[in-house]
C-alpha positions as CSV (number, residue, x, y, z in Angstrom):
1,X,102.3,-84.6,178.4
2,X,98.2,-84.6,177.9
3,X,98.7,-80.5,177.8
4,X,101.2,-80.7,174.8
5,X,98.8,-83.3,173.2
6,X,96.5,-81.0,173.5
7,X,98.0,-77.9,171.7
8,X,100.1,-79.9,169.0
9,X,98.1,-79.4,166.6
10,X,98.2,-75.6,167.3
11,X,101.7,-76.3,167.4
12,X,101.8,-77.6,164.0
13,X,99.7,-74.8,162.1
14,X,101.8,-72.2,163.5
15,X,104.8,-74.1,162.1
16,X,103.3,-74.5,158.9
17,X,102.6,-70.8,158.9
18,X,106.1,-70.0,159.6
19,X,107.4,-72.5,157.0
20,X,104.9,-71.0,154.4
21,X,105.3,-67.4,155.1
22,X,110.0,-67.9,155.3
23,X,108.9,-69.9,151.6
24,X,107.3,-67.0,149.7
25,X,110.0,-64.4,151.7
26,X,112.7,-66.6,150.0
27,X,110.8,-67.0,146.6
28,X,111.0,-64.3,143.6
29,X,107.7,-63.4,142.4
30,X,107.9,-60.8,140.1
31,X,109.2,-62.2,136.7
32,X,111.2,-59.7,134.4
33,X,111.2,-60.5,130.2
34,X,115.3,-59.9,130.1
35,X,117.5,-60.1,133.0
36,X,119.0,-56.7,131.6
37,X,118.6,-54.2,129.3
38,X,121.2,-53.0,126.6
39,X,121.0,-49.8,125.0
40,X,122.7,-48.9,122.0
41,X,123.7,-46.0,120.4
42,X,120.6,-44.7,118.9
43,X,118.0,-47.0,121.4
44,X,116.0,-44.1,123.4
45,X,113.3,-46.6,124.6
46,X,112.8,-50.1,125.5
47,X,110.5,-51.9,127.0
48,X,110.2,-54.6,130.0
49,X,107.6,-56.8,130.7
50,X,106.7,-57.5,134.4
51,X,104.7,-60.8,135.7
52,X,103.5,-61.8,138.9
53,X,103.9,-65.6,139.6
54,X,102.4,-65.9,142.7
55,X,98.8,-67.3,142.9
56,X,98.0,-63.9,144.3
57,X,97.7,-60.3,143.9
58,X,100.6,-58.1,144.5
59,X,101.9,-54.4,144.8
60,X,104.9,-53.7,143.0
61,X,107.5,-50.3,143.2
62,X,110.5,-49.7,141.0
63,X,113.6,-48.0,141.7
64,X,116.3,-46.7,139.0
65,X,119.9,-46.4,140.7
66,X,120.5,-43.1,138.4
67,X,118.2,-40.2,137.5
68,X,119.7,-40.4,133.8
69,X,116.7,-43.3,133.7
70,X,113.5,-42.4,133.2
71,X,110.5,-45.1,133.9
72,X,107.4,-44.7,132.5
73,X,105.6,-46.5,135.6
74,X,107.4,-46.4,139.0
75,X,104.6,-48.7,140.7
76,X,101.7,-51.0,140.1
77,X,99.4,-53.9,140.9
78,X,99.3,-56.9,139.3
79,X,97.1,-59.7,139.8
80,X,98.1,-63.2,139.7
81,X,99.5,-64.3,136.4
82,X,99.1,-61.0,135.2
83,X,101.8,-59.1,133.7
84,X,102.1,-54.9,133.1
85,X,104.4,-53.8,129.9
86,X,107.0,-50.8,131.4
87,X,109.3,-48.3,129.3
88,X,112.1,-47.1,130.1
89,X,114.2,-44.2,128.8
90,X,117.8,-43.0,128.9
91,X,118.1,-39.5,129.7
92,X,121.1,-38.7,127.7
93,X,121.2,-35.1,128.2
94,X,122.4,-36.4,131.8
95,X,124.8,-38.9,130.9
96,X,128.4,-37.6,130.8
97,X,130.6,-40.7,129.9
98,X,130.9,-42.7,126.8
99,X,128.8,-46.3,128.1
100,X,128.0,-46.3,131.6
101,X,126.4,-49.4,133.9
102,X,123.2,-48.8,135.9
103,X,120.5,-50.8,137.2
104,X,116.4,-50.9,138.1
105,X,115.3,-52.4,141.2
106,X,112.0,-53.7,141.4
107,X,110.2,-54.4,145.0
108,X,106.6,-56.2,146.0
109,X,105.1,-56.9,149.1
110,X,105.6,-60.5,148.7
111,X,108.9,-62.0,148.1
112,X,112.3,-61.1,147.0
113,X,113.4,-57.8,145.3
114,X,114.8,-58.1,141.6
115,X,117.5,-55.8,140.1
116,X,117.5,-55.6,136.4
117,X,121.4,-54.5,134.7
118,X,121.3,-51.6,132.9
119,X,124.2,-51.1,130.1
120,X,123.8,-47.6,127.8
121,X,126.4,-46.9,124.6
122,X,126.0,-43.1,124.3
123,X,128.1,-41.1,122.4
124,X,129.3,-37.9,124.0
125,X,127.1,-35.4,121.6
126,X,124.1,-33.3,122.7
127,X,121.9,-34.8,120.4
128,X,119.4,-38.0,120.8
129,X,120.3,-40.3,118.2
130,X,117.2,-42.3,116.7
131,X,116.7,-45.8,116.0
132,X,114.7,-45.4,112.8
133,X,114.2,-43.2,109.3
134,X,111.8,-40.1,110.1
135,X,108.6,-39.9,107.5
136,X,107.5,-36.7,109.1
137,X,107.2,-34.2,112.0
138,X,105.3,-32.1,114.0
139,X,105.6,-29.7,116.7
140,X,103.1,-28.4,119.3
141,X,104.7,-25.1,120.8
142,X,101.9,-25.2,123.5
143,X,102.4,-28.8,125.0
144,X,106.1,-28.5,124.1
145,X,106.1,-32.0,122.5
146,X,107.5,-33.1,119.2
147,X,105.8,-36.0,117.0
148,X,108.0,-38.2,115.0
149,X,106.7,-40.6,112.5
150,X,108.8,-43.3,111.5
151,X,108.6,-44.8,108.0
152,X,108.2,-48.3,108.9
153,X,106.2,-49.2,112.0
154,X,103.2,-49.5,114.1
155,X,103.6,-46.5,116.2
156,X,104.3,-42.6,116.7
157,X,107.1,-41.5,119.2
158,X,106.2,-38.2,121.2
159,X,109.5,-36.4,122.7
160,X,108.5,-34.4,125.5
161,X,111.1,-30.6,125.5
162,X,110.7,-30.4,129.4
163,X,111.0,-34.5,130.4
164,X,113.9,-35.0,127.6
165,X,111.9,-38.1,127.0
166,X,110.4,-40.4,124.4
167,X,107.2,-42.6,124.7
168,X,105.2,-44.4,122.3
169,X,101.7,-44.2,120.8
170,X,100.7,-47.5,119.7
171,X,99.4,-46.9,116.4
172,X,98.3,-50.7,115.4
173,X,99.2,-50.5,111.8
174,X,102.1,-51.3,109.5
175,X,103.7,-48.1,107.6
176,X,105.8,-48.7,104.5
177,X,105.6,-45.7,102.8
178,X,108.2,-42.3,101.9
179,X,105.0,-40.2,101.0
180,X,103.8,-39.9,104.8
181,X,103.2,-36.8,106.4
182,X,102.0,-35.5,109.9
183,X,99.7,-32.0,110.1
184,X,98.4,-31.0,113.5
185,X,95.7,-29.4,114.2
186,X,95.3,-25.8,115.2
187,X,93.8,-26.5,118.3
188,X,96.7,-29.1,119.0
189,X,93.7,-31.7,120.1
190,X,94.2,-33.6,116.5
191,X,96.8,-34.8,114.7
192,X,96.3,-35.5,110.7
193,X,98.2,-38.7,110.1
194,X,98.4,-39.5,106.0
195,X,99.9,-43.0,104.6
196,X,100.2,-42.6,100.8
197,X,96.5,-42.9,100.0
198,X,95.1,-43.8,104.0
199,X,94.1,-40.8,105.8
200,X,93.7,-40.4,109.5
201,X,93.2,-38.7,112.8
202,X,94.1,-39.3,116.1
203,X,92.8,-37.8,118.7
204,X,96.1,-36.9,121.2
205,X,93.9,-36.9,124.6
206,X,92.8,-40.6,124.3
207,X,96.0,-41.5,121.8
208,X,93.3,-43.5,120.2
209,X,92.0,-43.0,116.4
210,X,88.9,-41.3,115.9
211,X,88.8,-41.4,111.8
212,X,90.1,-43.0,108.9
213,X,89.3,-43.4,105.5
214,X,90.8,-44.7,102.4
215,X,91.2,-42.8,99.0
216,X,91.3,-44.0,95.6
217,X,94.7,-41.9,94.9
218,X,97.7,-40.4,96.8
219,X,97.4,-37.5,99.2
220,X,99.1,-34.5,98.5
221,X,98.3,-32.8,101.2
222,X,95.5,-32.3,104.5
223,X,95.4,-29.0,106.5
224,X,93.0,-28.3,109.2
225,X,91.3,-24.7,111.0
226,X,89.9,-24.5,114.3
227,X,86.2,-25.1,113.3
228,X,87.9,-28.8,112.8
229,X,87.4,-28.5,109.1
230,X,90.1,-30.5,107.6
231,X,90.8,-29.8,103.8
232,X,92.2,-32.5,101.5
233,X,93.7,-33.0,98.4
234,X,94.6,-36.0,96.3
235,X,97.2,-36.6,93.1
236,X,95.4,-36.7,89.3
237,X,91.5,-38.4,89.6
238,X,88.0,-36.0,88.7
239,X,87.7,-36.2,92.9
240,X,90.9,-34.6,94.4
241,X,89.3,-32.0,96.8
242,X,87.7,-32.9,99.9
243,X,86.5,-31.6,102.9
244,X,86.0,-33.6,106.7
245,X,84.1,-32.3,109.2
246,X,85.9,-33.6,112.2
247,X,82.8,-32.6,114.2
248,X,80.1,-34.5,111.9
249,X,82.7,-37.4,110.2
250,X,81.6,-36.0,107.1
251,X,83.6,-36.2,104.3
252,X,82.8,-33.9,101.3
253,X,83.9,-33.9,97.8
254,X,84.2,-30.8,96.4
255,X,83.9,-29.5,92.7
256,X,86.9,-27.4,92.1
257,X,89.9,-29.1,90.1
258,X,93.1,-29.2,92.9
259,X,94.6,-32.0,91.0
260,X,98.2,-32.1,92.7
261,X,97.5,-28.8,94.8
262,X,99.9,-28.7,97.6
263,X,97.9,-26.5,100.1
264,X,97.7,-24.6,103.6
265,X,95.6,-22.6,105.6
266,X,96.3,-19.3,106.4
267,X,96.8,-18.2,109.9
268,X,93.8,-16.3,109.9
269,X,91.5,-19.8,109.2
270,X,89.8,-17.6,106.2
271,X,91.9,-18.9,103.4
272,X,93.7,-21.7,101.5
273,X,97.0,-20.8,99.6
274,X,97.8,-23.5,97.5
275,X,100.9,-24.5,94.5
276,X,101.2,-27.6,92.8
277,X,103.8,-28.7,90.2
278,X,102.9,-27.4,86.3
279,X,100.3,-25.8,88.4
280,X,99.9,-22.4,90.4
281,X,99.0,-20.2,92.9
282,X,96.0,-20.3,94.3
283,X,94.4,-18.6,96.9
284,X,90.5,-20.4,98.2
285,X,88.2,-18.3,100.2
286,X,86.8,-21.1,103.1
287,X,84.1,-18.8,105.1
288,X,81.3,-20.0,103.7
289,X,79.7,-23.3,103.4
290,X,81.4,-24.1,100.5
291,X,85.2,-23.3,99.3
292,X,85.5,-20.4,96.4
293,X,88.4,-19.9,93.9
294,X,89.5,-16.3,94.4
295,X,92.5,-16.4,92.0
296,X,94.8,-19.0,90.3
297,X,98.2,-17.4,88.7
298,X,100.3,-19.6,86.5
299,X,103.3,-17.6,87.2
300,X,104.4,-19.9,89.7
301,X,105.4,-23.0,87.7
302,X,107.7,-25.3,89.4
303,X,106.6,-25.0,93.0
304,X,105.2,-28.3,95.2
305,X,105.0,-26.7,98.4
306,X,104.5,-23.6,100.1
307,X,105.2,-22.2,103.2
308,X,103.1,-19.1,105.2
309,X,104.4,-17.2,107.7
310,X,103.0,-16.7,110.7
311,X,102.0,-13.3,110.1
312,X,100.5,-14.2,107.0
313,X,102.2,-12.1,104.9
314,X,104.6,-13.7,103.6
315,X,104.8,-17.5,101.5
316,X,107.5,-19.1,100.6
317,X,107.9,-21.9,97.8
318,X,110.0,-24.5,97.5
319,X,111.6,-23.2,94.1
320,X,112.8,-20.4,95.7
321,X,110.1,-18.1,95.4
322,X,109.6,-15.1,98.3
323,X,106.0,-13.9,97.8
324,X,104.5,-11.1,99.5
325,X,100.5,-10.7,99.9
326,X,97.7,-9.1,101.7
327,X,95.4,-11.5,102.2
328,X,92.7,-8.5,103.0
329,X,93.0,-7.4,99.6
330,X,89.8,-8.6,97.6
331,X,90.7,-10.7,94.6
332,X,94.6,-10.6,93.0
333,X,96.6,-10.1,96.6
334,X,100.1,-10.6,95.6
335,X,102.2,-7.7,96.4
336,X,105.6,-8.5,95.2
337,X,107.4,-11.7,94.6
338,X,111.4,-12.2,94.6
339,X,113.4,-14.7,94.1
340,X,115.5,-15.9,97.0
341,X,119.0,-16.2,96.4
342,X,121.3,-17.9,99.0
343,X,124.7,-19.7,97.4
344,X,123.7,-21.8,94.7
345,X,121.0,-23.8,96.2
346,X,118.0,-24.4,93.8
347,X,115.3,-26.1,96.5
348,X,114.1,-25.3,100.0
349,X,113.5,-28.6,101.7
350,X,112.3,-27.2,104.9
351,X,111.2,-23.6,106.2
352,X,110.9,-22.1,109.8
353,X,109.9,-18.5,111.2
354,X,111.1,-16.7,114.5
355,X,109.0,-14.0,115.1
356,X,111.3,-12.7,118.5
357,X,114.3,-12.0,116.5
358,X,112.5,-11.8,113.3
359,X,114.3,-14.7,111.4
360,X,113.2,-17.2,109.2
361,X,114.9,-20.7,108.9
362,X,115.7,-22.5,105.8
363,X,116.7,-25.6,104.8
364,X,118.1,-25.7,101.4
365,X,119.5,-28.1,98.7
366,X,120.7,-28.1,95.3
367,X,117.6,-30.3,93.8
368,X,114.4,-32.0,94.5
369,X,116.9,-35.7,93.5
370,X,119.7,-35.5,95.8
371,X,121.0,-34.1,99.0
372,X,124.8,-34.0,98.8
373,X,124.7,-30.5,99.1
374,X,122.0,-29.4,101.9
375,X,122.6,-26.8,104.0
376,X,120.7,-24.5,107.3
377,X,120.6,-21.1,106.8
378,X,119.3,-18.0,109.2
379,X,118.0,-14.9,107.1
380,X,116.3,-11.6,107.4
381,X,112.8,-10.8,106.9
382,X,113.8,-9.8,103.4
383,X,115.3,-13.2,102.9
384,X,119.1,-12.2,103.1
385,X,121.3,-15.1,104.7
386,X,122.2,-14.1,108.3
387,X,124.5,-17.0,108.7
388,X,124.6,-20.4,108.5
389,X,124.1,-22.8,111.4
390,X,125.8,-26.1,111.2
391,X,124.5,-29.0,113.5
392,X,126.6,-31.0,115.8
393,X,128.7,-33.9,113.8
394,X,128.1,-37.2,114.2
395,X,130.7,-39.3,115.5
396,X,131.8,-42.8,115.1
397,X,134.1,-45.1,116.8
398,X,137.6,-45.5,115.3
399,X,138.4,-48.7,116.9
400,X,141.1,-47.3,118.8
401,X,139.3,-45.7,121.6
402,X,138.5,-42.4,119.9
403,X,135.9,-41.3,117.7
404,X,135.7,-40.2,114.1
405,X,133.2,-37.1,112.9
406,X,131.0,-37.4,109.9
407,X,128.7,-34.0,108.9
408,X,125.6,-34.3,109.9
409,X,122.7,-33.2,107.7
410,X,119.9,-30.9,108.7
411,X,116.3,-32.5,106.9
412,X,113.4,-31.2,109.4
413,X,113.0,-27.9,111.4
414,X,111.1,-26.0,113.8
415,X,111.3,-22.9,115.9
416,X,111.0,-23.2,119.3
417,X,109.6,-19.4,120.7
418,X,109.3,-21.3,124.2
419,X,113.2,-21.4,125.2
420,X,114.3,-19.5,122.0
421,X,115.5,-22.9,120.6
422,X,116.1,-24.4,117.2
423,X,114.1,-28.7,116.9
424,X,116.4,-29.7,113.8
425,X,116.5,-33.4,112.8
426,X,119.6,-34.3,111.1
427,X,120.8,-37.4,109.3
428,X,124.3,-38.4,109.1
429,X,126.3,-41.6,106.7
430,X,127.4,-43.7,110.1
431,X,129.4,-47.2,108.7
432,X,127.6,-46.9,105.6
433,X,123.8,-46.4,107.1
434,X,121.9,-43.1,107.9
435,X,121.2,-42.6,111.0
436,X,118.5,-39.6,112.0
437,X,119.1,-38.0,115.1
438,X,117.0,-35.0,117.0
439,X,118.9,-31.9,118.4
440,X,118.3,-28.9,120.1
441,X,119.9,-25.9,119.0
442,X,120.2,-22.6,120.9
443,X,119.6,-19.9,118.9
444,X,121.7,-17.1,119.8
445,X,120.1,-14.6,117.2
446,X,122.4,-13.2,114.8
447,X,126.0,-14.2,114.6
């Protein structure tokens, strides 16, 4: 009896332990936001919050039941009280059925394991549907990414070709503007962001903005060469050329009158070809410290935007014009300039080259007002339609267990030389609202 005295208290701790250690085994320490997460129809990202309750640190894995769900962390530590935002993605590409039921199943090292219901609508297409209007794009060929801006929000979306994923770059600002455009940098380490009359650059290693400044009238338009010189110009105002020095932060206001200049740079980084509307031509020499005029040519008089292929032979306008140059010439280079005649179409809305089957891709519609009549068109290096590609439809429920098709409307394109692959974001009318999607296209060459 003395002996068992003598060890209860032993006795006691070790039952303690035991009754501590079966608690927290019992006890669910990781803390989900939702209990499940429902995708709709155009949802390509959501996001879960996970917190650790437990008054210590813990180590934390997560599981997906299907490989049509992509996480955007599989594991982590989290400290006590803490808490660690995930995304997850819907892989639709891999998704065969019409709605399908899945699940995420999250483990620690202390406690109970938590599954989290997943529920996806997906419409049997081959396009990603998108949960908001598109201000803009751009396309990095190298990185094989594509940048959406959306034209309200605080962020950018970045859909990655090889994942067939979206993710988020938290931009921290609120958009509300039509007028907002994306330009990326040659070197692909930049990206020109413009709100209306708010200019800036992010910087796509860190995600993080490295510039911004504000200006006293609408952009028109920013275009960038590998020396990170970024050249600006602004609608009506005596300042409405500039020049930043990505490398310095300077910001330069230049002398020559590009009041409503619409302008690029030309492949070869020595030039700026510019149009503007009751404006005209204009080709700016950019070698030297400061930018020279080399010609203006007020032939050109309804054009707001131009395009340069990526020869640099070629520009196209957005009133139809087909211009040839040599930019070696000295002074006057224009060669020849045609007029572009496809169906009746008046405006080219969007313009892509394909250098491998020696293609261009345009996007065309019958005025600047209204879209009714917008249409895709392959053509010839001499600007002959080819044939027309028409994107996938978009379809809507019926309410009797089929689906209903509604044209879809081609707005933004790029040429993929990767995979040989058309990027073509459409719109389509969907129970009275327009609803953008992004699709991949594969280009066949000539039909």
């Amino acid at each position: 009896m003395a002996t068992i005295q003598k060890f209860l208290p032993l006795i006691l701790v070790f039952v303690l332990f035991l009754s501590a250690c079966e608690k927290d085994d019992d006890k669910t320490f990781l803390f989900p936001g939702k209990s499940k997460l429902d995708f709709d129809y155009d949802d390509h990202l959501l996001e879960l919050s996970l917190g650790n309750i437990a008054d210590k640190t813990l180590n934390w894995t997560a599981t997906a039941e299907d490989d049509f769900l992509m996480l955007d962390k599989t594991s982590g530590t989290l400290a006590a009280g803490a808490y660690q935002t995930l995304s997850i993605a819907p892989l639709r590409n891999k998704i065969t059925g019409d709605s399908v039921q899945s699940s995420i199943t999250f483990s620690s090292n202390v406690g109970q394991d938590i599954r989290i219901g997943v529920s996806i609508r997906n419409y049997p297409e081959n396009k990603t549907r998108l949960s908001y209007s598109v201000s803009d794009m751009a396309f990095d060929k190298d990185k094989q990414v594509v940048y959406l801006l959306p034209d309200v929000g605080e962020y950018l979306e970045v859909f990655d070709l090889n994942e067939k994923a979206f993710r988020k770059i938290d931009l921290k600002w609120n958009s509300h503007s039509n007028n907002d455009f994306l330009q990326l940098m040659p070197d692909g380490k930049n990206l020109i962001i413009s709100q209306y009359h708010s200019l800036f650059v992010l910087d796509l290693k860190s995600e993080s903005i490295v510039y911004s400044h504000d200006f006293n009238k609408k952009i028109v338009s920013a275009t960038g060469t590998p020396n990170q010189i970024i050249y600006i110009t602004l609608e009506y105002g005596n300042q409405n050329f500039f020049t930043l020095d990505l490398n310095t932060r300077n910001l330069v206001s230049q002398e020559m009158n590009l009041n409503r200049i619409f302008i690029q740079a030309h492949p070869s980084s020595k030039y700026l070809y510019g149009v503007g509307y009751y404006e005209e031509l204009m080709k700016i020499d950019i070698q030297g410290d400061t930018p020279q005029e080399i010609y203006s040519n007020n032939r050109y008089q309804e054009a707001d935007r131009l395009w340069i292929s990526d020869d640099g032979t070629r520009i196209i306008t957005d009133d139809m014009q087909f211009i040839h140059i040599n930019p070696n010439l000295a002074g006057y280079d224009v060669l020849e300039t045609e007029t572009i005649s496809v169906s009746t179409y008046n405006v080219i809305h969007d313009f892509a080259g394909n250098t491998q089957n020696n293609e261009y891709y345009l996007i065309f519609k019958d005025s600047y007002y209204y879209e009714e009549n917008t249409s895709l068109y392959a053509c010839d290096q001499e600007m002959n339609a080819v044939h027309k590609i028409i994107p996938e439809p978009f379809l809507v429920n019926n309410n009797s267990g089929g689906y209903e098709s509604t044209e879809a409307t081609p707005h933004f394109i790029f040429s993929n030389p990767t995979d040989n692959t058309l990027i073509v974001l459409t719109y389509g009318r969907v129970k009275s609202q327009r609803v953008y999607a992004l699709e991949i296209i594969e280009n066949s060459g000539k039909k």
